[in-house]
C-alpha positions as CSV (number, residue, x, y, z in Angstrom):
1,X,92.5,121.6,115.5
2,X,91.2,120.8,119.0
3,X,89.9,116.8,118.0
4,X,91.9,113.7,117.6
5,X,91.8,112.9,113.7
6,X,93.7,110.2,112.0
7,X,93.4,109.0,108.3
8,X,94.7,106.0,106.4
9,X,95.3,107.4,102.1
10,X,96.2,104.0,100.2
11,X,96.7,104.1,96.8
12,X,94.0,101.8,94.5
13,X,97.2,100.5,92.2
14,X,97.1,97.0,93.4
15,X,96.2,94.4,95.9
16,X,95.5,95.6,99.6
17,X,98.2,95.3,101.3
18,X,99.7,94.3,105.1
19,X,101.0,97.4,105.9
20,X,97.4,99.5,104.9
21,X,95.9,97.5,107.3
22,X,99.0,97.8,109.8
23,X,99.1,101.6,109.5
24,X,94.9,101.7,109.4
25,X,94.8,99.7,112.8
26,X,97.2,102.0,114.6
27,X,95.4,104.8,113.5
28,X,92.2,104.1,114.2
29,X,92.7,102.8,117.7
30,X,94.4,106.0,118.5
31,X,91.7,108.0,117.2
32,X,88.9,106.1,119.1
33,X,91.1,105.9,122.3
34,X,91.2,109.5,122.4
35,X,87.4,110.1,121.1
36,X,88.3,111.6,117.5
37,X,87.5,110.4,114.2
38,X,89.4,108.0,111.3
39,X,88.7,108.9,108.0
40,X,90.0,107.0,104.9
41,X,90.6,108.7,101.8
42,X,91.6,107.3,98.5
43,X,95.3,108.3,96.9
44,X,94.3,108.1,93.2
45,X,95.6,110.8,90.9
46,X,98.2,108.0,89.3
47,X,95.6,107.7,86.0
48,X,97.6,105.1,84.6
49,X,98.0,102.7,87.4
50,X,94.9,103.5,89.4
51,X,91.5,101.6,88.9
52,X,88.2,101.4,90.5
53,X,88.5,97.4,90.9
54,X,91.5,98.1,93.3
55,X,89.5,100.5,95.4
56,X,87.1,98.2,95.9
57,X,89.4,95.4,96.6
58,X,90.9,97.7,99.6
59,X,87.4,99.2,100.7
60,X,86.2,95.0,101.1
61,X,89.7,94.4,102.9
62,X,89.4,96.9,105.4
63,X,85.4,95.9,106.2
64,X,86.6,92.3,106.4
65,X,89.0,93.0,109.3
66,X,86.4,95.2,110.9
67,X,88.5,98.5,110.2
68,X,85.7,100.8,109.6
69,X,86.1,104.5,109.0
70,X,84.5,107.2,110.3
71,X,84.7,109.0,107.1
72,X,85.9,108.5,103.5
73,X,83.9,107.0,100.4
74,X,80.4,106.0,101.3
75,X,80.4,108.3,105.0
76,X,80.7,111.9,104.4
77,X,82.0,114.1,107.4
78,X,81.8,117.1,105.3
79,X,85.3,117.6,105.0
80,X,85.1,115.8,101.4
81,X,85.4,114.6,98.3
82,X,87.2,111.9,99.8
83,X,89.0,110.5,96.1
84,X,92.0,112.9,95.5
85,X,90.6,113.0,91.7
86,X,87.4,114.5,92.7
87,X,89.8,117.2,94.4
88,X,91.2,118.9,91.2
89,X,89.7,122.4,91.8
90,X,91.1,122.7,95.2
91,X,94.4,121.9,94.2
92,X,94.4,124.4,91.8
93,X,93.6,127.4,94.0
94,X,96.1,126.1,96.8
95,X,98.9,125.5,94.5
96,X,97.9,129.5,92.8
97,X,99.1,130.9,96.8
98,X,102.3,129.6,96.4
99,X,103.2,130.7,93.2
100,X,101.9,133.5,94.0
101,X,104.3,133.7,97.1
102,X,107.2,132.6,95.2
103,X,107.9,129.5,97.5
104,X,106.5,127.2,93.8
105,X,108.0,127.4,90.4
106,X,107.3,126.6,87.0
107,X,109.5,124.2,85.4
108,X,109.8,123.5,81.5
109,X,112.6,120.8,81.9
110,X,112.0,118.2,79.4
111,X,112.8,114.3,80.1
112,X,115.7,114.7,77.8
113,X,117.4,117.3,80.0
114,X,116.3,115.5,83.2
115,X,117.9,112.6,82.3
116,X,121.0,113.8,81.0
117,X,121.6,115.6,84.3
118,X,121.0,112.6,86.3
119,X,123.3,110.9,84.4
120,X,126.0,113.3,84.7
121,X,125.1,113.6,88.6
122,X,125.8,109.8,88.9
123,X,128.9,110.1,87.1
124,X,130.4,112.7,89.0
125,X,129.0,110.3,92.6
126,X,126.8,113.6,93.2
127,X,123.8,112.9,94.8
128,X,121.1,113.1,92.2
129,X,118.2,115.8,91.8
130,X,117.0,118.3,90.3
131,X,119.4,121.6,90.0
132,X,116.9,124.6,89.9
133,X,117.5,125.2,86.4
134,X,113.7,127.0,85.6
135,X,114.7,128.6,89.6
136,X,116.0,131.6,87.3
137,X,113.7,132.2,84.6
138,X,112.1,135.9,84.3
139,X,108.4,136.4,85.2
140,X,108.0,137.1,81.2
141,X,109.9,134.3,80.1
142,X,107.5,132.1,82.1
143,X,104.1,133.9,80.9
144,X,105.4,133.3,77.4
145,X,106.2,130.0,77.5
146,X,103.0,129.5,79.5
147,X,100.9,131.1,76.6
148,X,102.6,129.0,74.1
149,X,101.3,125.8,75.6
150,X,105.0,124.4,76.9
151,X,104.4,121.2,78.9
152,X,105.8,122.2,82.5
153,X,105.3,121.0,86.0
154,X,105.3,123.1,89.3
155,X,108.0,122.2,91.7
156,X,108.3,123.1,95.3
157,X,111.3,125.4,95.8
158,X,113.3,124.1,99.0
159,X,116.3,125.9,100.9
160,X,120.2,125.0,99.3
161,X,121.5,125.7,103.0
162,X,120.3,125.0,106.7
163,X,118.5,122.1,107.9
164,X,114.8,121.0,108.6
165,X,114.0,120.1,111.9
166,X,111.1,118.7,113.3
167,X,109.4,116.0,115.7
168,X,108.3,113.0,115.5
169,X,106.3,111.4,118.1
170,X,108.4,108.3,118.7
171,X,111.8,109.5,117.7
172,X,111.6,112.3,118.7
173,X,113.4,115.5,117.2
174,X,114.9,115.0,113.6
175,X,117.4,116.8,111.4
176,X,117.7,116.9,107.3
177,X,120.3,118.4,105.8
178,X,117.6,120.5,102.9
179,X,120.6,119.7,101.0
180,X,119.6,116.3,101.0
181,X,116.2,117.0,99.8
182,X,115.0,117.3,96.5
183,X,112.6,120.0,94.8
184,X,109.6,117.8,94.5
185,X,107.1,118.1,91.7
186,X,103.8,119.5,93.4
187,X,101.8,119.5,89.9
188,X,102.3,117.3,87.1
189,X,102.3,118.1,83.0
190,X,98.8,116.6,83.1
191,X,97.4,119.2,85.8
192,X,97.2,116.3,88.5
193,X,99.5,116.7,91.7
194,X,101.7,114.5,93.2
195,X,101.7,112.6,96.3
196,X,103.6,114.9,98.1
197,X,101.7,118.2,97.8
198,X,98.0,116.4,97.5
199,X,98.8,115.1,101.0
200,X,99.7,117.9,102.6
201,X,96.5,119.9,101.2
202,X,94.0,117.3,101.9
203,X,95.3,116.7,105.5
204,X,95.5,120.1,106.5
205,X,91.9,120.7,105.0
206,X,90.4,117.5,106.4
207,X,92.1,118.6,109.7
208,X,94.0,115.8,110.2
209,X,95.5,116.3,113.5
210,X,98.2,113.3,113.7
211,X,99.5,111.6,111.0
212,X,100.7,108.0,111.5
213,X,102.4,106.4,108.5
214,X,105.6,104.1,107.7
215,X,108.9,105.1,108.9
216,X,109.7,105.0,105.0
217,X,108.3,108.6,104.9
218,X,110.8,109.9,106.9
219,X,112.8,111.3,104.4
220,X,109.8,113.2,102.8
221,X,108.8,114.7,105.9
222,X,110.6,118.0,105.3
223,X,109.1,118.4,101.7
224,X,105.8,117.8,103.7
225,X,107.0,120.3,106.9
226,X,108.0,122.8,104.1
227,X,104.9,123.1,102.2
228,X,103.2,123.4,105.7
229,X,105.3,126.2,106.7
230,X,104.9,128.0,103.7
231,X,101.2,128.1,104.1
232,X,101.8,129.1,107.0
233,X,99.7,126.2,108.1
234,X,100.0,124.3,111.7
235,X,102.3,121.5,111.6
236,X,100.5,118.0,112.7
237,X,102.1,115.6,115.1
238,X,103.8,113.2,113.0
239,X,104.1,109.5,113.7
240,X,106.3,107.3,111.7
241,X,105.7,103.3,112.8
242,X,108.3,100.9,112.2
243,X,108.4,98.7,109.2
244,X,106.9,95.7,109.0
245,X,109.8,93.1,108.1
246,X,110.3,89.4,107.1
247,X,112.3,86.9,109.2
248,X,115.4,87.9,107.9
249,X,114.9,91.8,108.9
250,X,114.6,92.7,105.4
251,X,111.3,94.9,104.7
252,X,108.0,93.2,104.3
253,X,107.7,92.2,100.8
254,X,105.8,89.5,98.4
255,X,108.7,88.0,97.3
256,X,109.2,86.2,100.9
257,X,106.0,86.7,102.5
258,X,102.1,87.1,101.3
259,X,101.7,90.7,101.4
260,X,98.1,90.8,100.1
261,X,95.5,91.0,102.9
262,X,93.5,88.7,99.7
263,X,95.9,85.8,100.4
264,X,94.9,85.5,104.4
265,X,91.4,85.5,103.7
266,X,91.7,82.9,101.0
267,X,94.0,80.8,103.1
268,X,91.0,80.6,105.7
269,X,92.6,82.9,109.2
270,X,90.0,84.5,110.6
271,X,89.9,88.6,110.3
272,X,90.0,88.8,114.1
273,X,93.3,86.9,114.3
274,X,95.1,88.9,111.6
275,X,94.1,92.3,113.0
276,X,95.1,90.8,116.4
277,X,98.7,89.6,114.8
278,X,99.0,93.2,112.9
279,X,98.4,95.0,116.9
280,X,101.4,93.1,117.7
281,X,103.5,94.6,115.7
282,X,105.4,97.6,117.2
283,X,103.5,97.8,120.0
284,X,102.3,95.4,123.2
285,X,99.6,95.0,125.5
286,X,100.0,96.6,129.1
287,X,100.1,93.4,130.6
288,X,102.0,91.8,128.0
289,X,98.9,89.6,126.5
290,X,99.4,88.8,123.3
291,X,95.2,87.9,122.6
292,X,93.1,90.6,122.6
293,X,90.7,92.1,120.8
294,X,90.0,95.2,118.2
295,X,88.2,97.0,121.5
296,X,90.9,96.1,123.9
297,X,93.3,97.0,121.9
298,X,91.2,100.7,121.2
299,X,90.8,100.6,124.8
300,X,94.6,101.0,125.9
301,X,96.4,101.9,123.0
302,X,98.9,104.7,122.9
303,X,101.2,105.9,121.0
304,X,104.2,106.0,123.2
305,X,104.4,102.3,123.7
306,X,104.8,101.4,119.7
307,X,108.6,100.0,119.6
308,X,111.2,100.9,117.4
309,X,112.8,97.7,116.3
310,X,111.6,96.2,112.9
311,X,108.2,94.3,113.8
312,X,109.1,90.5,112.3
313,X,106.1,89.0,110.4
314,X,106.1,85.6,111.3
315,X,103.6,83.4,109.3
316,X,104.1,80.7,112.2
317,X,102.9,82.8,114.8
318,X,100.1,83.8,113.0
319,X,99.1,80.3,112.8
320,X,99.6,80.1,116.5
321,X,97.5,82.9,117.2
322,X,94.8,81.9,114.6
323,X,95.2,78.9,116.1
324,X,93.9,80.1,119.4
325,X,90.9,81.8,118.0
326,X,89.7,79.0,116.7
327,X,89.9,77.1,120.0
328,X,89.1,79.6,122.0
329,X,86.8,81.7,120.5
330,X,84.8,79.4,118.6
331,X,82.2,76.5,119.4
332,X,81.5,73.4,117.3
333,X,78.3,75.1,115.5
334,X,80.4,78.6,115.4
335,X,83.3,76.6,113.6
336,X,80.8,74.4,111.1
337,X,79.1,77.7,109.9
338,X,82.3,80.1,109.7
339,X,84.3,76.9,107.8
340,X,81.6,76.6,105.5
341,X,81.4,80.3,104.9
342,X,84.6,80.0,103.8
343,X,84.8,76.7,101.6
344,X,81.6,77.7,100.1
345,X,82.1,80.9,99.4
346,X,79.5,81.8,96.7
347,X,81.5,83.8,94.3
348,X,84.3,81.1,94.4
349,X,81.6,77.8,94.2
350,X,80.1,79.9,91.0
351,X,83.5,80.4,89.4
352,X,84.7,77.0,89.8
353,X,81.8,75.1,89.2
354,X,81.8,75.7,85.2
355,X,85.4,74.4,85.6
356,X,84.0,71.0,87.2
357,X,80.5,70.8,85.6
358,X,81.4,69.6,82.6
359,X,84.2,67.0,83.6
360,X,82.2,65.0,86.2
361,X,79.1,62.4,86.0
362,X,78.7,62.1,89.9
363,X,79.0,64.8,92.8
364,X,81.5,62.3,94.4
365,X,84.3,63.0,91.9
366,X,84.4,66.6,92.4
367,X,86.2,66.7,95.1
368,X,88.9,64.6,93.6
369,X,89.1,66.8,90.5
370,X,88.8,69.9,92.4
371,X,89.9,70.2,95.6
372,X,93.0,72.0,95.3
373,X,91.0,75.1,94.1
374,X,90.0,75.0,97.8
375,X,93.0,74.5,99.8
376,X,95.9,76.9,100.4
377,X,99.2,75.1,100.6
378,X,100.2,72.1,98.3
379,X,103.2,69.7,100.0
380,X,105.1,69.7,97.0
381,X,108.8,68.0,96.5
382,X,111.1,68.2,94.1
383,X,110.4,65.1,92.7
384,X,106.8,66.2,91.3
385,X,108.7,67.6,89.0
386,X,110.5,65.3,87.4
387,X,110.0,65.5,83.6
388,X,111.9,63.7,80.8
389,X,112.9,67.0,79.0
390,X,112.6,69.3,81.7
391,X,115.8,69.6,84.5
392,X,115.1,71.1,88.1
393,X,116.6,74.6,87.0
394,X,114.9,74.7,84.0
395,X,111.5,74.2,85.9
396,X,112.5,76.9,88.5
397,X,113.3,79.6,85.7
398,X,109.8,78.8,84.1
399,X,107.9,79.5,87.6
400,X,109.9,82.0,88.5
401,X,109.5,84.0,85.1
402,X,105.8,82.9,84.9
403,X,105.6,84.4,88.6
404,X,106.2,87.9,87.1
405,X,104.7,87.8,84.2
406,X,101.5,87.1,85.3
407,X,102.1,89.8,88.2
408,X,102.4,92.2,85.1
409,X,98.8,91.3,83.5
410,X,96.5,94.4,84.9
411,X,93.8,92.0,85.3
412,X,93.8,88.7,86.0
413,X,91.4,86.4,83.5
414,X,91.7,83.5,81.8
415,X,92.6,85.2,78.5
416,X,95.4,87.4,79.6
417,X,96.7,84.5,81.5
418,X,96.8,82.2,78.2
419,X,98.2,85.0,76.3
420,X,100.7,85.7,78.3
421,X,102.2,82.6,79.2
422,X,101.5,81.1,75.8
423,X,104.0,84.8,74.9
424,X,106.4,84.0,77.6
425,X,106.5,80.1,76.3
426,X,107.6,81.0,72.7
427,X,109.7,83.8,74.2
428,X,111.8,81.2,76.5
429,X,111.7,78.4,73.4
430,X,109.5,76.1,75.1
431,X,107.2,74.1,73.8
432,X,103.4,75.1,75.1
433,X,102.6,71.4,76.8
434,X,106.4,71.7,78.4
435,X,106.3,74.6,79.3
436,X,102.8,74.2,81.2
437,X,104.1,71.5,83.2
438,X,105.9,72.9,85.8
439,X,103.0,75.6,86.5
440,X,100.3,72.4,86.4
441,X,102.0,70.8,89.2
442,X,103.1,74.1,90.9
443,X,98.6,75.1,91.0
444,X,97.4,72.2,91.5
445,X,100.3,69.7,93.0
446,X,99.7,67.0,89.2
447,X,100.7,67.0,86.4
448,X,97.4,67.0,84.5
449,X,94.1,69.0,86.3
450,X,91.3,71.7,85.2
451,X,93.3,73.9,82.3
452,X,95.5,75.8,84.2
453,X,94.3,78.9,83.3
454,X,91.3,78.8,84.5
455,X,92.8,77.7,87.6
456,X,94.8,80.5,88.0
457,X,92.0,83.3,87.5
458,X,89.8,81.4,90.0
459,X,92.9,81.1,93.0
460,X,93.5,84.7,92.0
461,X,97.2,86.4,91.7
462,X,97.7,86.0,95.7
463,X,97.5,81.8,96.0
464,X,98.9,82.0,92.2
465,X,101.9,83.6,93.8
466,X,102.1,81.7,96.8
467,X,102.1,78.6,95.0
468,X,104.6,79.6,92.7
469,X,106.8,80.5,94.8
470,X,106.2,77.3,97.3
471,X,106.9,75.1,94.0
472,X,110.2,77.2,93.4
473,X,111.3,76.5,97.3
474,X,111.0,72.6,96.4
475,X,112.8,72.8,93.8
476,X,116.2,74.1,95.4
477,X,115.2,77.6,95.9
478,X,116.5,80.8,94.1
479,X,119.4,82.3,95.7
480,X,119.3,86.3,95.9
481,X,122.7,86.3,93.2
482,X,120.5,84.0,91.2
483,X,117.7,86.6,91.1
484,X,119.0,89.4,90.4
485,X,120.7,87.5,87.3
486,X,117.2,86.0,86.4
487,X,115.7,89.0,86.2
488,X,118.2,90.5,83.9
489,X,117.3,87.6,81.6
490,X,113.3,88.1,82.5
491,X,113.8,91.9,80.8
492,X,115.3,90.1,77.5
493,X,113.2,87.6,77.0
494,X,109.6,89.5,77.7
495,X,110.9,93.2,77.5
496,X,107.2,94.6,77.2
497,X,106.1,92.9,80.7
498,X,109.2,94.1,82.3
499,X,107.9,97.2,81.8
500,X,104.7,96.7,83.5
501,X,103.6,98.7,86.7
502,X,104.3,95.6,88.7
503,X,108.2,94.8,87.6
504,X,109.9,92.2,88.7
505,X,112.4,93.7,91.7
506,X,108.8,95.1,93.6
């Protein structure tokens, strides 16, 4: 591999996140600073949680804040399909060589057996995983149970003894103990493989030449190092970037921060100042400048200058900087037709104006009756709240458990929103038009507005969120003791949304 290529793989399970941007940006402008290629490919062989509306949602993100791909969906380099699920066939006859070699296994273990041993494990403080219980099973043993139709996985078999060293760009050379690493499922019972071994595959056959991802991979670098090696495939240059963190050095995450990339659009920054803001993260200008722009960045970016210490994402410095594009960048007629762009976004005017239509006789009251569907922030206090039946606590245990169960509704319309909280109402003992109080005032800062339903589906889960939590913060807050008890009563009172793919503690 003689060219620079980079790739960014999200996963379509949810909203487009910070941190795909954050690791997309630092890829790309090391591929074009060095002349190679970026090439986006999509991480979807979780069939349950993976969905097509997701993809998109992440394909429009990344064209919004101008992160472009050389090749991925909709740009073929040849080096394609660029959806992991469109990739089944090639897995098959890669994961075949190592069987073949010995250095994969078959494994019959049922969930039964693997959860009694992690029980065990805990119980006796060992360090769970699995034990290589199918490591000793006789070539015939495995055909048989093979020809009988036995659900089994294959699992990557990794050294008991030794360590795996290798480099990474920043840090470094690092050490593992392999007894401190697992032996990873490569294919799943439904004939779909896993993260770990997909990855290594597709990079190595898209010749992917650097890979730059989260720090948080670290510790699956030597499942990814070993699966190399046993291929007796070239290692790339790895590059692990620092973690994008809140104010309080805790890791980036949506219960203290807007994660989705959705939320800063709808709250009006302009894609140029968020990419700008991400570049600042980890890494710094030459001569310190903290404005600069997508091709000055690509111009002098390398990857020895990213820092090490936990990049803190600031929502007031973001301001500040947004704040400067649009002063600086932006004339009068520039800043009329980009504001406008944005309040009168056509998909939102056409989904709110059924909501207004029928409740107004002249233009001049739709503002009044709609205008927080077009805002961002509400300046809510505590005493909004007040209610005659209704204490402060009892209001913040509503948002709060309203917050995740409508981050457990796969899709967010007007239906599943009334059937959930209408669900989580009679679940909690409330009755309906108590219960909806607190979340009226919370979306749309009164007490009585457009049903609140409909509200939420047109501000969308990421301003739904936002406010939800902003309305708990008036309130008093909910201390970190206080959550983790809450959600202990969240799982008893609406046990089937607890179970969602979005629980509570994400």
């Amino acid at each position: 591999m003689s060219s620079v290529r980079t790739r960014i793989a999200p996963s379509p399970t949810g909203d487009p996140h910070l941190g795909t941007a954050y690791v997309a940006l630092f890829n790309r402008c090391f591929a074009r600073r060095r002349g190679g290629s970026f090439i986006l490919r999509i991480e979807d062989t979780d069939r349950e949680r993976s969905n097509e509306q997701s993809e998109r949602r992440i394909l429009d993100a990344l064209r919004w804040l101008g992160l472009d791909w050389d090749e991925g969906p909709g740009r073929d380099g040849g080096k394609g399909p660029y959806r992991q699920s469109e990739r089944a066939e090639i897995y098959s006859e890669q994961i075949r060589v190592l069987l073949e070699k010995g250095d994969a296994f078959y494994c019959f273990c049922d969930e039964n057996r693997l959860a009694a041993l992690r029980r065990e494990q805990l119980r006796q403080k060992l360090r769970p995983g699995y034990d290589g219980h199918c490591l000793g099973l006789s070539a015939g043993e495995v055909s048989e149970r093979l020809a009988r139709g036995e659900s089994h996985v294959v699992r990557l078999r990794v050294p008991r003894e030794g360590e795996c060293v290798f480099t990474d760009l920043p840090r470094g050379e690092i050490r593992i103990q392999w007894s401190q690493v697992d032996m990873p499922v490569l294919i799943k019972s439904d004939g779909l493989p896993t993260y770990h071994f997909a990855n290594v595959v597709d990079d190595r056959l898209m010749e992917i030449s650097h890979v730059i991802r989260g720090e948080e991979w670290i510790s699956s670098a030597p499942k990814h190092v070993l699966l190399y090696d046993a291929f007796g495939w070239e290692r790339p240059v790895f590059c692990h970037l620092p973690l994008l963190r809140n104010p309080d050095k805790s890791k980036l995450s949506k219960r203290k921060n807007p994660t989705s990339i959705g939320y800063y659009r709808s709250m009006g920054y302009l894609p140029e100042a968020l990419l700008n803001y991400l570049g600042n993260m980890g890494w710094s200008m030459p001569d310190g400048e903290e404005k600069f722009s997508l091709e000055q960045m690509e111009a002098r970016f390398e990857l020895e200058r990213i820092s090490l210490g936990g990049p803190v994402f600031d929502r007031e410095k973001l301001d500040w900087l947004n704040g400067r594009y649009l002063r600086e960048d932006l004339d009068d007629a520039e800043f009329v037709r980009q504001f406008t762009t944005w309040a009168f976004r056509p998909e939102l005017v056409k989904t709110i104006t059924p909501l207004l239509r029928q409740r107004v006789s002249r233009f001049s009251q739709v503002s009044a009756l709609g205008e927080y569907l077009l805002r961002g922030e509400l300046d809510l206090e505590a005493e909004n709240f007040s209610h005659q039946k209704l204490d402060p606590e009892t209001c913040r245990h509503i948002l709060q458990f309203s917050l995740w169960a409508l981050e457990s509704i796969p899709e967010l319309n007007r239906d599943a929103v009334e059937a959930r909280l209408r669900q989580l109402a009679q679940a909690m003992e409330h009755k309906l038009r108590e219960f909806l109080f607190p979340l009226f005032v919370a979306i749309s800062g009164r007490p009585v507005s457009l049903s609140v339903y409909e509200s939420i589906e047109t501000l969308g889960l990421d301003l739904t969120r936002a406010r939800l939590r902003d309305a708990v913060t008036a309130l008093g807050g909910i201390s970190n003791k206080q959550l983790k008890k809450l959600e202990k009563e969240y799982r008893e009172v609406l046990p089937e949304a607890a179970r969602s793919d979005r629980p509570p503690p994400a």
